[in-house]
N, C-alpha and C positions, 0 to 999 in steps of 0.2 A: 746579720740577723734579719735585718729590711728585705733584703734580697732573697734571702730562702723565703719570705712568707710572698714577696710578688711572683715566684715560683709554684709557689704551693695553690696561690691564686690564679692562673694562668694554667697551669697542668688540669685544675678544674673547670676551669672553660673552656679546654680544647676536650675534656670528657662527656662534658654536656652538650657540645656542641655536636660531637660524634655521637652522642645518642638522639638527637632531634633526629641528625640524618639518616641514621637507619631505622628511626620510627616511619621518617617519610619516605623512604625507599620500601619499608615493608606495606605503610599503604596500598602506596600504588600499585606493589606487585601485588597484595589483593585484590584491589578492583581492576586490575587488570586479569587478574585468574576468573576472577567472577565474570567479566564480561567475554571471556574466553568459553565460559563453560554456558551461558547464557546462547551464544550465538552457536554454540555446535549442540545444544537441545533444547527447544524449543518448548519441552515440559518444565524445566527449570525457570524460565521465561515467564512462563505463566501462575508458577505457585503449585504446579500438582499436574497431571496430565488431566486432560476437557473432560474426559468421558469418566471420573472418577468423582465420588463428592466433595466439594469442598466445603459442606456444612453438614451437620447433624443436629438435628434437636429433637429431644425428645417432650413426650406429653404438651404438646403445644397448642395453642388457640391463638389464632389474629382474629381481627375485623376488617374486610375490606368497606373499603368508605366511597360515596359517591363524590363527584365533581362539586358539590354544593356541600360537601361534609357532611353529610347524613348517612347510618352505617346502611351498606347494603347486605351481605348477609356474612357470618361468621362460619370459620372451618378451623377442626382443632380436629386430633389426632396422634396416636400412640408414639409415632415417630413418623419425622420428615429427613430426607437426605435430599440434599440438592444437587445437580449434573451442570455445571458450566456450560456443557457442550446442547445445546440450542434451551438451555435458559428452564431445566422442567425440574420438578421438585415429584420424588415417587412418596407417599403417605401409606404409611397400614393404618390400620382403623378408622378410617376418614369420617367425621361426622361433618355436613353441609346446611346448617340453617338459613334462611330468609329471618334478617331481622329489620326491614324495611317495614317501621308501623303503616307506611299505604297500602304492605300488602299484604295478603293473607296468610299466615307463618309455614312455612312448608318445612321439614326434615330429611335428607337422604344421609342414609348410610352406607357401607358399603365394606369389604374386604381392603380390598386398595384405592389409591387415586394416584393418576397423572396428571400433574399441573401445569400447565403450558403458559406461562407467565406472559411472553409477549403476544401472546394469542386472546387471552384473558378464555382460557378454556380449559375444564375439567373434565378428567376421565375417570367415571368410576366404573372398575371391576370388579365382579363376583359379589354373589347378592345383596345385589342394590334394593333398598327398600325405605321409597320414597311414602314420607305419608303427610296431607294437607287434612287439618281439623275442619270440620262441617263450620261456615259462615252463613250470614245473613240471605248473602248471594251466590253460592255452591254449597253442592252436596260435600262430605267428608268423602278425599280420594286416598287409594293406597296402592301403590304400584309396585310389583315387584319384578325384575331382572335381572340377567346377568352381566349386561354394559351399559351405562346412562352417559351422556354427552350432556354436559351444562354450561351454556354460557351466562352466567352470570349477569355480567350487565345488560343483555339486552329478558335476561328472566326466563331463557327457551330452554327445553330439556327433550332430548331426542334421542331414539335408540333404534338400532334396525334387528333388534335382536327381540325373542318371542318375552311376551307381559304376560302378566297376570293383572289385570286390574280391579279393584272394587271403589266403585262410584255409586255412594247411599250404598242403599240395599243392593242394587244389582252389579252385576261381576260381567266383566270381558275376557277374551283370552284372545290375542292375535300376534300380528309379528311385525315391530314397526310403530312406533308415536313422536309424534312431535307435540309436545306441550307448553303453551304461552302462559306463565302464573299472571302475565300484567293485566293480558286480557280473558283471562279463565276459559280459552279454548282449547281443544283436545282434539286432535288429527289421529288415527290410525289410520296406516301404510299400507295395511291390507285387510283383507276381508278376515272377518274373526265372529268365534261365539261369542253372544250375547246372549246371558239368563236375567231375565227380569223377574222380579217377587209378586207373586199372584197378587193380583188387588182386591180389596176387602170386600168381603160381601156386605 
């Protein structure tokens, strides 16, 4: 009777023992299948092929923040998809605030945006419509176009495509700005109408 049960005990260690082993043999030939499939594609590699998104978000707003942690300006938008492949995030309804209190609040909007993260540079497309509320120290500006270039941190906004501008009362039309919010100057590219408002008698 002794001896059937050190059998019955021993027939159970040589079952479990044979299933360790072929849990560990099927392991490896896992990660061996995986590093097989790994090295003959290079999308699998990666999590997704570069030039497809690998994030979506919708209805979203961040704050980007300065070196000294103070917000520089805020960008939210209907949907973001981001692109692995050089680091860009495409935005439809892109809105761009300045929420920097030293400087004077500015808003674009736009149809799309291209975000160029390691560049820290923003593309908006299709009518961009930039507007800065009248301050102590400028007139109220409102720009509109169809490409605006912003880089962000250093506050510059450039376009080589044709404006429409109103500054105060009077209105521009040319092709071409580069505009500094830090230092409230304004560059046109080229030659353009300017309507100024009769002055009062």
């Amino acid at each position: 009777m002794a001896t059937h049960i050190v059998n019955k005990r021993t027939a159970h260690r040589w079952n479990l023992l044979a299933m360790i082993v072929l849990g560990v043999f099927f392991a490896f030939g896992s990660f061996w299948l995986l590093q097989l499939m790994q090295a003959s594609d290079p999308d699998a590699q990666l999590g997704g092929p570069p030039n497809e998104p690998d994030y979506i978000v919708e209805n979203f707003s961040f704050v980007r923040m300065t070196e000294n942690g103070q917000p520089s300006y805020l960008l939210s938008g209907k949907r973001l998809e981001h692109i692995p492949e050089g680091d860009v995030s495409h935005v439809d309804a892109p809105l761009l605030r300045g929420v920097d209190p030293a400087r004077p609040p500015m808003t674009v909007v736009a149809k799309n945006a291209r975000i160029h993260h390691e560049e820290h540079r923003v593309e908006l497309i299709g009518d961009v419509d930039l507007q800065r509320p009248k301050t102590a120290a400028a007139e109220a500006l409102r720009v509109r176009t169809q490409a605006l270039t912003v880089l962000p941190d250093e506050e510059i906004l450039k376009t080589d495509q044709p404006i429409e501008m109103q500054l105060g009362a009077s209105s521009v039309k040319g092709t071409g700005m580069v505009a500094n919010n830090a230092t409230q100057q304004l560059h046109l590219s080229s030659r353009g109408q300017i309507v100024y408002p009769p002055r009062p008698r």
